[in-house]
N, C-alpha and C positions, 0 to 999 in steps of 0.2 A: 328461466328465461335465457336466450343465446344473446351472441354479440350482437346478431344485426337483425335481432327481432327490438332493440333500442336504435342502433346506428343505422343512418341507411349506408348501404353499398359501398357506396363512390363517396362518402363523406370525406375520405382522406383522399381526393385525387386533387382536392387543392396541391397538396404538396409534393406531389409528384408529377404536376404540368410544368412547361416551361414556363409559365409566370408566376410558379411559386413563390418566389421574395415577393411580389408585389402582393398577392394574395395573402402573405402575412402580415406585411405589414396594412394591410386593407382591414384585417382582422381583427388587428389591434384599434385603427381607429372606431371600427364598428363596437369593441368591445367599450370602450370611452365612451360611447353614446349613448349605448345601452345601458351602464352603471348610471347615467345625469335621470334618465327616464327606463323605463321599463318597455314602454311602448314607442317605438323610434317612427317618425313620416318619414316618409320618403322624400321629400323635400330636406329636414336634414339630415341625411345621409346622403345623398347626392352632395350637398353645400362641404359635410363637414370631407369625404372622403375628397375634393377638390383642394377645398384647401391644404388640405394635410399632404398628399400625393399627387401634387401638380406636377413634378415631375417624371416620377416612375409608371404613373398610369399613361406616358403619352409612349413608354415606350412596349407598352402590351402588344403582344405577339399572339397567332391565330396560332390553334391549337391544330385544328384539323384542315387548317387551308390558310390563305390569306387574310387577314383580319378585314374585315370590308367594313369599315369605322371610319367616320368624320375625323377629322384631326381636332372637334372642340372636345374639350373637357369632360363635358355634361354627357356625351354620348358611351364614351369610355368608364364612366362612372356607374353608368345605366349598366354595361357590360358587365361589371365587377357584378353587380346586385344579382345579378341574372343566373352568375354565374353562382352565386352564395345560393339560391334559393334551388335551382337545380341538384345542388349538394348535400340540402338539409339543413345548411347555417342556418338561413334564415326562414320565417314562415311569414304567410302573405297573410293580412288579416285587413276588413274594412272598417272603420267607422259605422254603426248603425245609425249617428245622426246626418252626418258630414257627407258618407260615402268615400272620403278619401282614404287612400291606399295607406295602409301602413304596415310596421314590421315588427314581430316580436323573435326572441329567441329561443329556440327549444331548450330543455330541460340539460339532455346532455352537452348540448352546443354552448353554455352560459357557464356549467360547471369547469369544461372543457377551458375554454377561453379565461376562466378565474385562476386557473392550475397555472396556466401560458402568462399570465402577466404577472404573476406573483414569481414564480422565476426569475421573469426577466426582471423586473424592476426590484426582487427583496420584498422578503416583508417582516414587522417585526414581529417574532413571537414572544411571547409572554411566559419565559417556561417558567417566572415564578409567581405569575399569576396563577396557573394551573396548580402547583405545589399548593398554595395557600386558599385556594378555592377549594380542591381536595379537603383539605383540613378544616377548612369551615365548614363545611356540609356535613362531612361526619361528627363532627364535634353537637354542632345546634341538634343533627339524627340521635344525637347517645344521648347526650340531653331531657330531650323532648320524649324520647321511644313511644314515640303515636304511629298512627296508620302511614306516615309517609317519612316512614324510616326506608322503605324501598327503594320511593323517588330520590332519597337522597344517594344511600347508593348506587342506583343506577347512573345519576349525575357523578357521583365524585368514579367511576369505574369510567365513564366516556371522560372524562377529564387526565385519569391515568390514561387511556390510549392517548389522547392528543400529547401527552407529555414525551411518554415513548418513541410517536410518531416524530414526533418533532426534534428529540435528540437524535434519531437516525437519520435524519432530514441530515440536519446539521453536520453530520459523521459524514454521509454523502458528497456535500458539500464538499467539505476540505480534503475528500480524495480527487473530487473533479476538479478542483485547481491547484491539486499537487500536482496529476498526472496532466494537466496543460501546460506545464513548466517544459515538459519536453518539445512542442512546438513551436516553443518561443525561443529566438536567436538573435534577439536585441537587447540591450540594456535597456531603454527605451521601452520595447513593450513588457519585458516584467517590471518593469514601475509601474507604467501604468494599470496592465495587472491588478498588481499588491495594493496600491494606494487608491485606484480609480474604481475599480469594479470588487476587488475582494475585500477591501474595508470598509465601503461603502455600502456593501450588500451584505458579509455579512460578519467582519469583526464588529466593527461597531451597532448594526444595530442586532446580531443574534450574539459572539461568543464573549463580547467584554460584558453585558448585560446578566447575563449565566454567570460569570465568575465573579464580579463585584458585588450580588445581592447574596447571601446568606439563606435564602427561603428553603432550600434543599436540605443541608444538615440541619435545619433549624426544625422542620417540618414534620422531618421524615422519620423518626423515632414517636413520635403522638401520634400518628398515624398509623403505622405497624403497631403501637399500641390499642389502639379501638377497633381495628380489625382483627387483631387475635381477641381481644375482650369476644368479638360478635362470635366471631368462630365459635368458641369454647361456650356460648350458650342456647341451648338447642331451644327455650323457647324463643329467644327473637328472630334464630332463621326462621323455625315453622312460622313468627309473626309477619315477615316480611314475605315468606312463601305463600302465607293465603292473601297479602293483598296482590304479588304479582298472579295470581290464579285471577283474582277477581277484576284484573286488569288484561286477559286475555293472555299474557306471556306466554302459556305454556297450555295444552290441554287438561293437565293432569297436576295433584301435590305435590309426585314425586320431580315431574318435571322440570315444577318452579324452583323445589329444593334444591335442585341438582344448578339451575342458574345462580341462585343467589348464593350458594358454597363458591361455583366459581369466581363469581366474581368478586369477593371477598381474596381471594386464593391468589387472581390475576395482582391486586391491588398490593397484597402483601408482596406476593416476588417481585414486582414490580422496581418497590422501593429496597425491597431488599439489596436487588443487586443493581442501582442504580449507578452506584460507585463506580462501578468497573464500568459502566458506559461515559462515563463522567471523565476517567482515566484516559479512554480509551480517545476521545476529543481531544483531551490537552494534548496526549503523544503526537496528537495525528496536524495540531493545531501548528504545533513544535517543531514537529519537520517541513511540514511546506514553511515556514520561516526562516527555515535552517537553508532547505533547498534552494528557496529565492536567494539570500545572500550568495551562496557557495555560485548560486550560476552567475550573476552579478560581475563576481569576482572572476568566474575564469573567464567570460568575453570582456571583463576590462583588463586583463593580463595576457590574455592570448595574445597572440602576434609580437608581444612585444622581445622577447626573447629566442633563441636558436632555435628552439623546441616551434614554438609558433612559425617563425619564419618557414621553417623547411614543412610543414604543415598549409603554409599559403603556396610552398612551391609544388608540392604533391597536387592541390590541386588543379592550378594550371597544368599539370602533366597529364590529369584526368580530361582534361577537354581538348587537349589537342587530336588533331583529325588524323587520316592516316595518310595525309601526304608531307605530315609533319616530322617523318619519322628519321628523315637526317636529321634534323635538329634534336630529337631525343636523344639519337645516338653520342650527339655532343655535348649535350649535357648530363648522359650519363658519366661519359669520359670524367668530367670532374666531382660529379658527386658520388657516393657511396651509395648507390640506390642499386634494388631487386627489382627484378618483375615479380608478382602474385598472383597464385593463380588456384584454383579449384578443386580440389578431390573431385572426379571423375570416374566413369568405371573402365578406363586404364591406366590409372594414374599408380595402381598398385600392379601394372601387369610387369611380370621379368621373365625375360626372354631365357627358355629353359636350354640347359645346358647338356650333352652328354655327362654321361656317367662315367671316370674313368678306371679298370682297376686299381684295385690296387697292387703294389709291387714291393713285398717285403723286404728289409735290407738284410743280407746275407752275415749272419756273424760265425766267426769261428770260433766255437765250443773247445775245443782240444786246447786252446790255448791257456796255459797253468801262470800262477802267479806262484815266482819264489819265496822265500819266508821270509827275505831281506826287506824285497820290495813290499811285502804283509805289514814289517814292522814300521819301516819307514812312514807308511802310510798313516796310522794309526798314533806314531810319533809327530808329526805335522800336522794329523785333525785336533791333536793334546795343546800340540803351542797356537792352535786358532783359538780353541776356547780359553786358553791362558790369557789372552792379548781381548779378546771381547768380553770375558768374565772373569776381570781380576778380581785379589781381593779390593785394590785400593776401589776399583769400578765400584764394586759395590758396597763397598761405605760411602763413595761419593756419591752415590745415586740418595742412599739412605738421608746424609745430610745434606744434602743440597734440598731434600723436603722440611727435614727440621729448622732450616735457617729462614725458611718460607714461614712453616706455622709453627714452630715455637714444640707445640705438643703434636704428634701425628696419629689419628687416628684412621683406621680399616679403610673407613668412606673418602677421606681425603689425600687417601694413595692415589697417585699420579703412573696408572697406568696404562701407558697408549697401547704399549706391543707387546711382542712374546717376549722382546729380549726383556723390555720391563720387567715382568712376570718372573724371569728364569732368575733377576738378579734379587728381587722379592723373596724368593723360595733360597736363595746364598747369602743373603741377609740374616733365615731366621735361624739358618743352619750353625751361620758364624756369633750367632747370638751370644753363643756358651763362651766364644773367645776374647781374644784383648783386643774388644775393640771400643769405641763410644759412645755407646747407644743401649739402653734396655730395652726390653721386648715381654707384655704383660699380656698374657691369653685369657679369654673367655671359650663359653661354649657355643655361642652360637657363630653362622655361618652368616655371606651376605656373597654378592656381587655389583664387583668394580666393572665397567664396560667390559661386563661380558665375563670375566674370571671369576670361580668361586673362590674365597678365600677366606681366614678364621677373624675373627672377628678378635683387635688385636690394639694395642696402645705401643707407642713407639715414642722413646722422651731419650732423653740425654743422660748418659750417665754420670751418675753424681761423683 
């Protein structure tokens, strides 16, 4: 069967006419009327959508022209009805004694409208009524093992779906009113919020409800228990497979078999991995609590500090117009402020440049260096490294680590640079000489930022 061999058409053009809100909430009170009785008069519905929407219905608007409507009540009310029956809401039906008009609601219109007010208003569920209903059915089935071990499984497997269903509900839930935290910009509306609508709907009556009863670990180990029992014995599924046979389930033995394994299968994973949905609630339950405060706290701290201030001033700078643009320029003068602006596709363009050659510099080869100026040289690169790698340097390098840690080892050499490094390696050179410090080698190797070096104990000599 398709969608709109059940829906008609235009079922949903309610909610995309211009008097959509009114038509919902028309909806709602039709659905009220309908839950006191099954069979609504037209007389009250007319009375009850009066009362209820004496304001919003006077202000209905023509869809495809002018509204050509009375300004009473009763006329505008007749319009909604008219409008509900054209749509599918409702269906026209007569009294066979009376001949008066009345109204019932189709199958998916009743369903539909039950889904819409449980939403809106909350409702509680019972997820440990389901737990222990579960458990009672199969318990009295293993018991009893008569002909209507089937029915009881097939009850306690629709009991596992509602339970499932119901904790994704749940899960759902506290993601849509973590991620409504982002449209709210008042302290004010996340109270109300948190305290008005989401503990109202649904901490108190679905997630304190869940955590406070015990039915789930309590339950759920006796329950994995008698459905592995059933599994592991092939005659009570054949027994339950020939009563779902002679109950129409399936055309065939194998067919039934193959139902009543799964749903034994469904029931066990089910509980099995319960936990992790259970987890998975409290994290999620955790942060939007988390979330709520933290916003809380930054619009009741925002503004009050330098950060906030220059934050109220940016935006006043956002709205000014462009004949404002002397006075920008004067309040830039005092403030440290950029303009910002957009990657683009010439925001990366650079305006190319010639190529210049190049023009080598001319040096003169012929020219000799005497033996004087060879030594000299080589004499002055001697007293550089004398003056940057004395001995006294590196002892003092060496202790000025030991007066740190006492004992030095490999890992806790302190080398930043090469000059480090070069006085490291004149350290272990000078090992052998009078100086004071020992030096005890292994064989293995490591590296310090970047140096390999032996892997090496460095203490004070005795």
């Amino acid at each position: 069967m398709k969608f709109y061999d059940v829906f008609p058409e235009n079922f949903y053009t309610v909610f995309t006419s211009t008097n959509k809100k009114i038509y919902a909430e028309a909806l709602m009170v039709l659905w009220d009327v309908y839950r006191n009785s099954p069979i609504v008069t037209k007389e009250d519905l007319v009375a009850s959508l009066i009362a209820n929407l004496e304001t919003q219905i006077l202000e209905l608007e023509g869809e495809e022209g002018p509204l050509s409507l009375d300004d009473n009540l009763s006329s505008r009310a007749h319009f909604i009805i008219r409008k509900f029956l054209e749509t599918g809401w409702l269906e026209r039906e007569q009294d066979a004694k009376s001949f008066t008009e009345q109204f019932i609601l189709p199958v998916y219109a009743s369903k539909f409208l039950n889904m819409v007010y449980d939403l809106l208003h909350g409702k509680s569920v019972e997820y440990n009524g389901f737990v222990y209903s579960t458990y009672s059915i199969l318990k009295t089935a293993d018991e009893e093992k008569d002909e209507y071990m089937y029915d009881g499984l097939r009850q306690a497997h629709q009991l596992t779906e509602h339970l499932q269903n119901s904790l994704r509900e749940l899960l759902a839930n506290l993601r849509f009113y973590h991620q409504r935290l982002q449209d709210q910009f008042k302290v004010k509306e996340i109270l109300e919020e948190h305290f008005d609508i989401f503990r109202a709907k649904i901490s108190d009556k679905i997630y304190h409800p869940l955590k406070t009863f015990d039915s789930v670990p309590r339950f759920k180990t006796r329950i994995i228990k008698i459905v592995k029992e059933w599994l592991f014995t092939p005659l009570l599924i054949e027994k339950m497979s020939e009563t779902a046979l002679k109950r129409g389930v399936a055309p065939s033995i194998e067919d039934c078999r193959q139902e009543v394994i799964m749903m034994l299968g469904d029931i066990q994973d089910t509980y099995r991995e319960i936990d992790k949905m259970l987890s998975a609630i409290d994290r999620k339950n955790s942060a939007y609590a988390r979330a709520s405060l933290e916003r809380m706290q930054y619009f009741l701290n925002t503004g009050q500090d330098s950060k906030g201030k220059l934050i109220e001033i940016i935006k006043k700078l956002a709205k000014l117009k462009d004949t404002d643009v002397e006075n920008l320029s004067l309040i830039m003068e005092d403030l440290p402020l950029f303009q910002q602006s957009y990657v683009d596709e010439y925001s990366l363009f650079v305006q190319p440049q010639k190529k210049r050659e190049h023009q080598p510099i001319k040096r003169d080869l012929n020219t000799q260096i005497s033996s004087q100026e060879m030594e000299q040289e080589l004499k002055d690169f001697k007293d550089r490294l004398k003056n940057i790698f004395s001995h006294r340097k590196v002892v003092e390098y060496i202790m000025s680590q030991l007066e740190q840690q006492g004992i030095l080892r490999s890992q806790d050499l302190k080398l930043k640079d090469d000059e480090d490094f070069i006085k490291l390696i004149l350290a272990v050179v000078k090992a052998d000489e009078n100086v004071p410090y020992e030096i005890e080698f292994t064989e293995d190797y490591l590296k310090v930022n970047g140096y390999r070096i032996p892997k090496m104990l460095i203490k004070r000599e005795k």
